[in-house]
C-alpha positions as CSV (number, residue, x, y, z in Angstrom):
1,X,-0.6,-21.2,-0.4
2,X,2.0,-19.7,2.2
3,X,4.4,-19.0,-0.9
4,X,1.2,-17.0,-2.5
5,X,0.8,-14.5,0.2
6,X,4.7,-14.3,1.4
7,X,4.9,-13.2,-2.7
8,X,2.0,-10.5,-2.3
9,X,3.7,-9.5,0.7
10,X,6.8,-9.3,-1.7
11,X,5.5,-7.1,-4.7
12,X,3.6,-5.1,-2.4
13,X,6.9,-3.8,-0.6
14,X,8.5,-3.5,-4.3
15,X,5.8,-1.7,-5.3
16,X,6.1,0.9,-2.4
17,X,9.9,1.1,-3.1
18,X,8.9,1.9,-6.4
19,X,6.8,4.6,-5.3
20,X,9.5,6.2,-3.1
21,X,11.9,6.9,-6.4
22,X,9.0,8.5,-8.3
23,X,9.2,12.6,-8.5
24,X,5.6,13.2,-9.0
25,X,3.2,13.0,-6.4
26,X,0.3,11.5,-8.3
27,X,1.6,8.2,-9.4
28,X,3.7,7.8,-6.3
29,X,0.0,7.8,-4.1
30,X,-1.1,5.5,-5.9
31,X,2.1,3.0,-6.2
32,X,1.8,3.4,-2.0
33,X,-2.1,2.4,-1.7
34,X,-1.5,-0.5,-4.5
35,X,1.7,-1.9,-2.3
36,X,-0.3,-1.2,0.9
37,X,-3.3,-3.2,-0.3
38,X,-0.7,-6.1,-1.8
39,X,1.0,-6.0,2.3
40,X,-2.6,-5.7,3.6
41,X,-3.2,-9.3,2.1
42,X,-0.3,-10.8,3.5
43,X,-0.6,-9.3,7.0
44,X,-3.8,-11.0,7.0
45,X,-2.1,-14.1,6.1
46,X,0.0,-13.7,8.9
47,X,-2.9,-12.7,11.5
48,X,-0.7,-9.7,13.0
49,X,-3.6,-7.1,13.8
50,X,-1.1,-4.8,14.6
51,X,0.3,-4.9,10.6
52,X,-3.6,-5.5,9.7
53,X,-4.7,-1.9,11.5
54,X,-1.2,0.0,10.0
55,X,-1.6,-1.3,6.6
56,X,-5.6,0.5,6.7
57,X,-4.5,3.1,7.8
58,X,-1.9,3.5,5.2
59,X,-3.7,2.9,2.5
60,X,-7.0,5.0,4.0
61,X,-4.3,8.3,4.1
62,X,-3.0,7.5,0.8
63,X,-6.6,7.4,-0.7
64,X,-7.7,10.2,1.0
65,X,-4.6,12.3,-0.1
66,X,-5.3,11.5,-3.6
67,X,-8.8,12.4,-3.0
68,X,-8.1,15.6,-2.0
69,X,-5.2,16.4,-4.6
70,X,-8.3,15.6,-6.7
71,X,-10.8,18.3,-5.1
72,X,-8.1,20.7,-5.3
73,X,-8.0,20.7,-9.0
């Protein structure tokens, strides 16, 4: 089970590398709240509160961004 969450800890950090290399912003939200939510998993694995309270908040600004490149339209 440890390998399970040390590999979502894993693809989300891939997928937030990902993000960084993509131009437009739209895609590149979303690649951060998808990796965040993958690192969220594991850093509840690992019972770090500290890692569990960044990773909300991460993925709560990267929403809320969205949401409001959204509105603007």
């Amino acid at each position: 089970m440890s390998y399970l969450f040390k590999l979502l800890g894993v693809i989300g950090l891939l997928i937030i590398t990902h993000g960084i290399f993509i131009k437009k912003e739209k895609p590149r939200d979303w690649n951060f709240a998808i990796g965040g939510i993958f690192l969220l998993a594991y850093s509840i694995y690992l019972h770090d509160l500290i890692f569990i309270i960044l990773q909300m908040v991460f993925i709560v600004s990267n929403l809320y961004r969205e949401w409001r490149l959204i509105k603007k339209k």
